[in-house]
N, C-alpha and C positions, 0 to 999 in steps of 0.2 A: 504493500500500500504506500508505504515511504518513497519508492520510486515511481507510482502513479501520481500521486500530490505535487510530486520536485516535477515533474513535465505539465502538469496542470498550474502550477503556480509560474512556471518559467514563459507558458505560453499567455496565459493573462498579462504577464507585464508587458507583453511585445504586443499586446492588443492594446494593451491600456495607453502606452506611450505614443502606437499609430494615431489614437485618440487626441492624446492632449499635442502632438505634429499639427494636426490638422486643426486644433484650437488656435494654435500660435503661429500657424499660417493668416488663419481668417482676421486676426488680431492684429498681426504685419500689416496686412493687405486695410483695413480698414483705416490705420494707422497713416499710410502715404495715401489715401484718400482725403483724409480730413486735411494733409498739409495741405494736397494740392486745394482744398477749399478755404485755405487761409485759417483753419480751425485747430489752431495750434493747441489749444489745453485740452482738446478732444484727444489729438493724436497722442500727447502726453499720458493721458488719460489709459489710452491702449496699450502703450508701451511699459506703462507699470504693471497692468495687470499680467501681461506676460511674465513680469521679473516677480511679481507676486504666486503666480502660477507655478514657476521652478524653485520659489522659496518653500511654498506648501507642499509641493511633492518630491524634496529634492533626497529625502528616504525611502524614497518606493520607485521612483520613474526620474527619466533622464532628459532634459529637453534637447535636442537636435542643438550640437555646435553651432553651424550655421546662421539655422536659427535666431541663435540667442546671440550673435556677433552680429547681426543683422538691426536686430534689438536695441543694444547695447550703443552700437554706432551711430544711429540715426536718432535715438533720444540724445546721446553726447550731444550731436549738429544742430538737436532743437535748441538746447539749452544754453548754448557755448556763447551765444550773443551774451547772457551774463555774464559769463567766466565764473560759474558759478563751482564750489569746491566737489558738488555733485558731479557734473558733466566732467569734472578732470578725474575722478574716480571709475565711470562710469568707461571712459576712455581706457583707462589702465586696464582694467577688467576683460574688456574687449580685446586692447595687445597680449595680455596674458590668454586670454580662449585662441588669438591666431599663433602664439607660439608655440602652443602645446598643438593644435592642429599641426604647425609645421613639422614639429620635432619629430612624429609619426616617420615621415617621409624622410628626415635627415638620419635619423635609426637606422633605417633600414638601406638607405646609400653606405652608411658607414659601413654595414656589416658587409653590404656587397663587395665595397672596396676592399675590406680584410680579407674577401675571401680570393679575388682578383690578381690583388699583388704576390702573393708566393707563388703563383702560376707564371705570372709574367716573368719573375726572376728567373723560376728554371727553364724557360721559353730563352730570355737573357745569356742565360748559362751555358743554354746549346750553341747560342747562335755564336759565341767567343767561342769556343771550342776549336783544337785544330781543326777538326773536320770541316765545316765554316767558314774559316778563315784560311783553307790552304790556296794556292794559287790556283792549283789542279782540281777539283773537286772529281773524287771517286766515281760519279757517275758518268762524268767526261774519259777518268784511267778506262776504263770498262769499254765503255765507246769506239775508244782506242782503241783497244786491246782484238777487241771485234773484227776490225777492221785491218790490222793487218793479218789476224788469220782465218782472212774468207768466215766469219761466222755475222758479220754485220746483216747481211738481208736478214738470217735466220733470227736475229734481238729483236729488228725492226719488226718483221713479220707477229714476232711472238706477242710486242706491247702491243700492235695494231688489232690482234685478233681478242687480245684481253681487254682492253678499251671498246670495244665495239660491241665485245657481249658483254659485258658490265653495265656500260653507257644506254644499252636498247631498254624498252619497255614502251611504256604509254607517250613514250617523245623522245626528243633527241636535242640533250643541249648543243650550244653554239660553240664549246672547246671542242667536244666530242665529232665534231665537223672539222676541225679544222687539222684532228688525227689524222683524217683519211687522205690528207693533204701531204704529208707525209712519205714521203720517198726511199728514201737512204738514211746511211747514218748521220751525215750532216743536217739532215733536216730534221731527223730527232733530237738532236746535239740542241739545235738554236730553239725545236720549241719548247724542250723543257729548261733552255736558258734564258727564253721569254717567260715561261710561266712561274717560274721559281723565284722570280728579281718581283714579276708583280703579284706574288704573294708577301712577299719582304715586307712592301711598299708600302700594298694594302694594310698589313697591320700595324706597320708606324704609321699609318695615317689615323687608323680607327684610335689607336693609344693615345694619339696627336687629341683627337679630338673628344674622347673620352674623360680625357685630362683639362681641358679646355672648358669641357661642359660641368665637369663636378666644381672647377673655382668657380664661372659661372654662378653656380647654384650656392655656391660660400658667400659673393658680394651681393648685398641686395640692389644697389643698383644695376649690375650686371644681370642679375636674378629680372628685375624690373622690364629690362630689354630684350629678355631671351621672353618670358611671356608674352610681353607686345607682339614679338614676330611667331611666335607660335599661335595665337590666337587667329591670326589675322591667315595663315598658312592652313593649319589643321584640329584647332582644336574648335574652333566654330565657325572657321569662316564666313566674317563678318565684321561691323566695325561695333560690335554692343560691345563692346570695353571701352570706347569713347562715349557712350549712353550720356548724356549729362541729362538729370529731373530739373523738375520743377520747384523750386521752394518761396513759396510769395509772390512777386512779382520778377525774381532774377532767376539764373539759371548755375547754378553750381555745381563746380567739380565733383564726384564724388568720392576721391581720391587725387591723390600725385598721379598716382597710376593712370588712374584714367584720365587726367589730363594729361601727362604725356603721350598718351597712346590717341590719344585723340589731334595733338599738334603731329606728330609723327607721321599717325594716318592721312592727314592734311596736306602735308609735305608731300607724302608719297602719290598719294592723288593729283595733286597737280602738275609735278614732275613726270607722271605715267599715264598718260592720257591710253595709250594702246597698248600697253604692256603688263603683263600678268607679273604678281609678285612674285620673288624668287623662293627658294625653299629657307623654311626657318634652319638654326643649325642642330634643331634636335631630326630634323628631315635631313638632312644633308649624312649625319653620322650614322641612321637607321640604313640610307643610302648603301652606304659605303661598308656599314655592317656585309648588310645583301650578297654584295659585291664580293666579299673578303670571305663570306662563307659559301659563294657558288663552286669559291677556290678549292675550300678546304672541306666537304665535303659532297656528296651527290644531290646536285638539282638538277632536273630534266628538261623543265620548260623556265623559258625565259619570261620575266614578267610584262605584259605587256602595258605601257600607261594608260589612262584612261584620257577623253579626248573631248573637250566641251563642244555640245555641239547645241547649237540655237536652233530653237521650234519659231517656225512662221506662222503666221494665222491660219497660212494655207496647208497646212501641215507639212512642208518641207523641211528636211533638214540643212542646217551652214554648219560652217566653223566659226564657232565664238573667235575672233581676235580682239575685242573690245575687252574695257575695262569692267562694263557693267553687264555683269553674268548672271543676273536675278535669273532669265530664264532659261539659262542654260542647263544642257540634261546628260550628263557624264557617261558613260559608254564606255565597261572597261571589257577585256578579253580575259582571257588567262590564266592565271595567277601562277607566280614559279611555286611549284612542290620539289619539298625533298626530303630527307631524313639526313640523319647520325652518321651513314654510313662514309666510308673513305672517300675522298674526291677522284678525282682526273691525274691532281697530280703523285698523290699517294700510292696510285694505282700503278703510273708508269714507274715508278722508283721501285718498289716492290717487282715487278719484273725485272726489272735489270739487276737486281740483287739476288734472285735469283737465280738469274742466266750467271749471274757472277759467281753461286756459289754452286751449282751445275760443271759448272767450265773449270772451278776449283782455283782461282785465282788468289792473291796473294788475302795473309787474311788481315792485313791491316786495311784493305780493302773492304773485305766483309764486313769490318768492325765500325769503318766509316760510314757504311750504310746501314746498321744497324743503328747507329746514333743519331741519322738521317732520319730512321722513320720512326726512334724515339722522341724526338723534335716534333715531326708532323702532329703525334698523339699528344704531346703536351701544347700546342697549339689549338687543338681541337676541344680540350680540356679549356682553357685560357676563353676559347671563344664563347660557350658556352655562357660563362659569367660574367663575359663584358656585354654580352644580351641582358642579362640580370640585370648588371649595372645601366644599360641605358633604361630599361623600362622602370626602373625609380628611378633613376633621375627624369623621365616625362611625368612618371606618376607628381613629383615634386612640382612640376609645370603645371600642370591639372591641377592641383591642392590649390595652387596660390592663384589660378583664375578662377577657381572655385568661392576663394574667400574675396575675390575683386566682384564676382558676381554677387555672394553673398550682400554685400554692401548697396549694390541697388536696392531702388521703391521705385515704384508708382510713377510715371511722368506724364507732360502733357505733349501728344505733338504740335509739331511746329506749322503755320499755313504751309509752309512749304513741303514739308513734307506729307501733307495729307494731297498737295496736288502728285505729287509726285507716285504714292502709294496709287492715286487713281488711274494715273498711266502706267502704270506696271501692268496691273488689275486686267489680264487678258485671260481668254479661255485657255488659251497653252500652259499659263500660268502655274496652272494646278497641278500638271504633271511633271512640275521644275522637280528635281531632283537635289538642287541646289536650296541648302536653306538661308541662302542672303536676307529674304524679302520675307520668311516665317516667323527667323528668330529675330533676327537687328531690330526690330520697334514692338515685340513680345509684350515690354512693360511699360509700351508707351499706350495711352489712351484720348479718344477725344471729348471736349468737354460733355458733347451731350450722354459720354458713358459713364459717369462717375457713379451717378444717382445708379443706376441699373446696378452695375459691378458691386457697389456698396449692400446693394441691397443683396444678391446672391451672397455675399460676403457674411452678409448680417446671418441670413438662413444656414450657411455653412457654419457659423459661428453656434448658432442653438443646438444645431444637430451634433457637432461636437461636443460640447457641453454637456449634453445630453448622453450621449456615447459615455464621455469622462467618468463622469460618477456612477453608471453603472458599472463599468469595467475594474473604476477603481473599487468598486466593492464588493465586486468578484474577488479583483485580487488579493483584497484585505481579508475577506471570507476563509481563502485557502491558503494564506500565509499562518492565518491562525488553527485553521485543521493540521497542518505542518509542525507549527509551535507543541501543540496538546498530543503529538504523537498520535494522531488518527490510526487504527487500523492495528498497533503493535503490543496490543497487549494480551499474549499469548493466542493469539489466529485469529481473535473471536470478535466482532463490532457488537459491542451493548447499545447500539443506537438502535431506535424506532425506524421504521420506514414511516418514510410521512405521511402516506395515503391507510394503509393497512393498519398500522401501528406495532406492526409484528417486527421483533426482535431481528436484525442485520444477520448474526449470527455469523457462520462460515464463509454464505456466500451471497453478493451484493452487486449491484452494479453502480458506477459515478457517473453521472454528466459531466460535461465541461467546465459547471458552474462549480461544482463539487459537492452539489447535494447528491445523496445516496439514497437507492429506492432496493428491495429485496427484489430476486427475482423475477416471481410473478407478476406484479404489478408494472418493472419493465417492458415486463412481456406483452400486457394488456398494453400501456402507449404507445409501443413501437407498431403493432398490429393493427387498431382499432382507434388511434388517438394522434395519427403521423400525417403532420401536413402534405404538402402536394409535393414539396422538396423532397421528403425524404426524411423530415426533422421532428425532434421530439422536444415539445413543449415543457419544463420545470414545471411542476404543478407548487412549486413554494415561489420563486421568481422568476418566471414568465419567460426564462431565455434559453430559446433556441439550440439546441445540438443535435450537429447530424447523426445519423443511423452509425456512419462509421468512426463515428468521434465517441461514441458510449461507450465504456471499459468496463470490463467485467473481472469483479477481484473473488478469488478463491482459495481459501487458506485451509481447505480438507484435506489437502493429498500431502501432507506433514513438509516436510524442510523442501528445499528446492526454488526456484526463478525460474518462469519459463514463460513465453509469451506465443498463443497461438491464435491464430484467424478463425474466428466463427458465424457466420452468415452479417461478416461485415462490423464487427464485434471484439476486442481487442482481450482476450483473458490474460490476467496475471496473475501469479502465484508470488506473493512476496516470501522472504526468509519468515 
């Protein structure tokens, strides 16, 4: 029973707290309604009961970070025309909810990096190594060696035929073509001394920019820059990080941030009249990632980009070359697949070490291509966690235009742009693909929607409220069957059933709510008492649980845990 309680108490709180989200949504939202109507001690009004709300449940329920820095900031911005010692506290509060939001992400960079660098040293290690640094490189001796006694066609032949069945399946990469091209031993000489120098390359680049992107994410104004151009590239493409609301009669930043990203965007706007933005530099090292692992291990298809192409009225399709892509509708092909498995060039080195110790060649030889493709595997290792390492450091990107978003409210638009919305506003429209024109004015509105908005607000605001306290009294319900040790005292429940009055006994069923009814009388409402859903009414508080959310607890069959499915019916047997 102790482990039926702990998942019934665990899933109220997540009900309860979706509740009081949706409270301090409707409280937000009413909140940047009243500024925009100049009703400043309303919106005040709002924004305490929110901070009232996480003072009263802040031992049972959690309010949304976000949320609450949403809160937090925009009553500081009410109040700060005083400078009042409130609004400077209320500010601190808020820098303290975004550092601990950041620190999440700066965790788990750290740890990625701990785990990155010892790889890369013994990656380091190899690559100093005689073997690395000889003038001759072994798989050139070999080569050699091939060729002056007549066994050269027979290497070439061999890497050719191993490449070719390796390389086959559902495609054919673009290296793998370029084997077949492939003649003699000179022309194996050059192309695995092409592909071996832009594997080098490749990963002092990715290291280059790896390294690049974690200081980056160490300076904030560095930090500040790299979000601008990711925003504006991939993470929403669009310019609402320049969003500036409404406050009175003027128009205010909502941030440094978003005023720079808003003069930036500006700049770049009118410097770029035809020209599409370049890649941010967390796009640019995902790039070169790509790149550096088609090297290092098996990918088959090459990724194909995706290509903007503009809907006419007439339904024709162009090519977007223009700057304004609202209706443009992306078109991709492809996508590269690959797995873990060894690359192109792994493959070829592995032959020829082979054919080397076949032919029995000298074994300082051997020994160099053994260290050869103990390198390749510690690279392969290495790469693995500098994937790791980029996607926290974007997760880190994400967080902090998370909490630049968080900071918006409510605005009003501008004549201008309500003309401009109206000339977008075409039947092709709908099937843009592109979210320019959905998301960039999301939280803007026009004056005659306030009243409306306010009003659904208001009603989302009841029915939450409404939700709230019965949930929270669920969950205070079975916090305290919890507390009293329900169900553990020697197999047997001395509780009544509520409808019968007959003793619980050995065996009982729970609702959601966590009242308990003896068997047969489940049996009557699940049968003869089960709404249209499928659901069974509390006959003590009125709430709803489905057929397969009823648990059925039995302590007859002595010691034992075990949990089996019965006509939709979950039994447990506690200790």
């Amino acid at each position: 029973m102790e482990n039926l309680l702990a998942s019934l108490v665990k899933k109220a709180k997540v009900e309860a707290e979706e509740a009081l989200r949706q409270c301090v949504a409707a409280l937000n939202g009413l909140a940047g309604v009243h500024i925009l109507l100049g009703e400043w001690s309303l919106a005040e009004e709002k924004y305490r009961s929110i901070l009232k709300l996480a003072d009263e449940y802040k031992q049972n329920l959690k309010v949304d970070t976000l949320q609450k820095i949403h809160t937090l900031h925009n009553l500081a911005e009410i109040l700060e025309n005083g400078v009042s010692a409130s609004s400077l506290t209320l500010k601190d509060e808020a820098k303290e909810l975004e550092a601990k939001y950041l620190n999440k992400c700066s965790r788990k960079i750290s740890c990625a990096k701990e785990a990155v660098d010892p790889l890369t040293d013994a990656v380091e290690n190899f690559l100093q190594s005689d073997t690395m640094t000889c003038k001759q490189p072994w798989w050139v001796q070999v080569l050699d060696w091939s060729c002056s006694s007549n066994y050269a066609d027979e290497l070439v032949r061999k890497v050719k035929n191993d490449i070719s069945d390796y390389m086959s399946g559902t495609g054919k990469s673009r290296s793998s073509a370029k084997i077949n091209d492939v003649s003699d031993a000179n022309g194996l000489r050059y192309h695995l001394l092409i592909q071996i120098d832009e594997l080098i390359d490749k990963r002092d680049l990715v290291l280059e920019e790896m390294k690049q992107l974690t200081k980056m994410g160490n300076e904030p104004t560095e930090a500040s820059r790299l979000v601008m151009v990711a925003v504006d590239c991939h993470l929403r493409q669009t310019s609402c990080s320049s969003a500036i609301v409404s406050v009175g009669s003027k128009r205010k930043a909502q941030s440094d941030i978003s005023s720079n990203i808003s003069k930036e965007g500006n700049k770049r706007k009118s410097g770029q009249k035809k020209k599409r933005s370049s890649k941010c530099d967390l796009c640019e090292a995902d790039a070169n990632l790509e790149r550096y692992e088609a090297l290092l291990f098996k990918v088959l298809r090459q990724k194909v980009e995706g290509e903007a192409v503009l809907l006419t009225e007439d339904g024709h399709a162009e090519k977007n070359e223009g700057d304004d892509d609202a209706q443009a509708v992306k078109v991709f092909g492809q996508l590269s697949r690959g797995n873990w498995a060894a690359g192109e060039i792994e493959r070829m080195l592995k032959v020829v070490l082979g054919f080397a110790k076949s032919k029995k060649l000298d074994q300082k030889i051997i020994e160099q291509g053994n260290t050869q493709i103990k390198l390749m595997e510690s690279m392969k290792k290495e790469y693995k966690y500098l994937r790791i390492l980029w996607r926290q450091l974007n997760d880190q990107v994400s967080a902090i235009d998370e909490l630049n978003m968080a900071k918006l409210r409510l605005g009003l638009r501008d004549t201008e742009e309500v003309k401009e919305a109206k000339q977008r506003k075409k039947v092709v429209g709908n099937l843009s693909t592109n979210l320019h024109s959905k998301l960039e004015s999301l939280h803007l509105l026009n004056q005659h929607e306030l009243e409306p908005y306010a009003a659904r607000l208001s009603a989302e605001l009841a029915g939450g409220s409404c939700d709230l306290r019965k949930r929270v009294g669920q969950l205070f319900y079975l916090q305290n069957l919890e507390k009293a040790n329900s169900g553990r005292h020697g197999g047997m429940n001395p509780d009544p059933c509520p409808i019968c009055r007959k003793v619980l006994g050995e065996k009982w069923s729970v609702l959601q709510c966590g009242h308990c009814y003896c068997t047969e009388c489940i049996k009557v409402l699940v049968t003869e008492y089960s709404g249209r859903g499928g659901s069974v009414k509390c006959a003590v508080c009125r709430e709803m649980t489905h057929h397969a959310e009823i648990s059925y607890v039995d302590t007859s069959g002595g010691p034992g845990d075990y949990c089996v499915q019965n006509e939709g019916l979950r039994i447990l047997s506690p200790l």
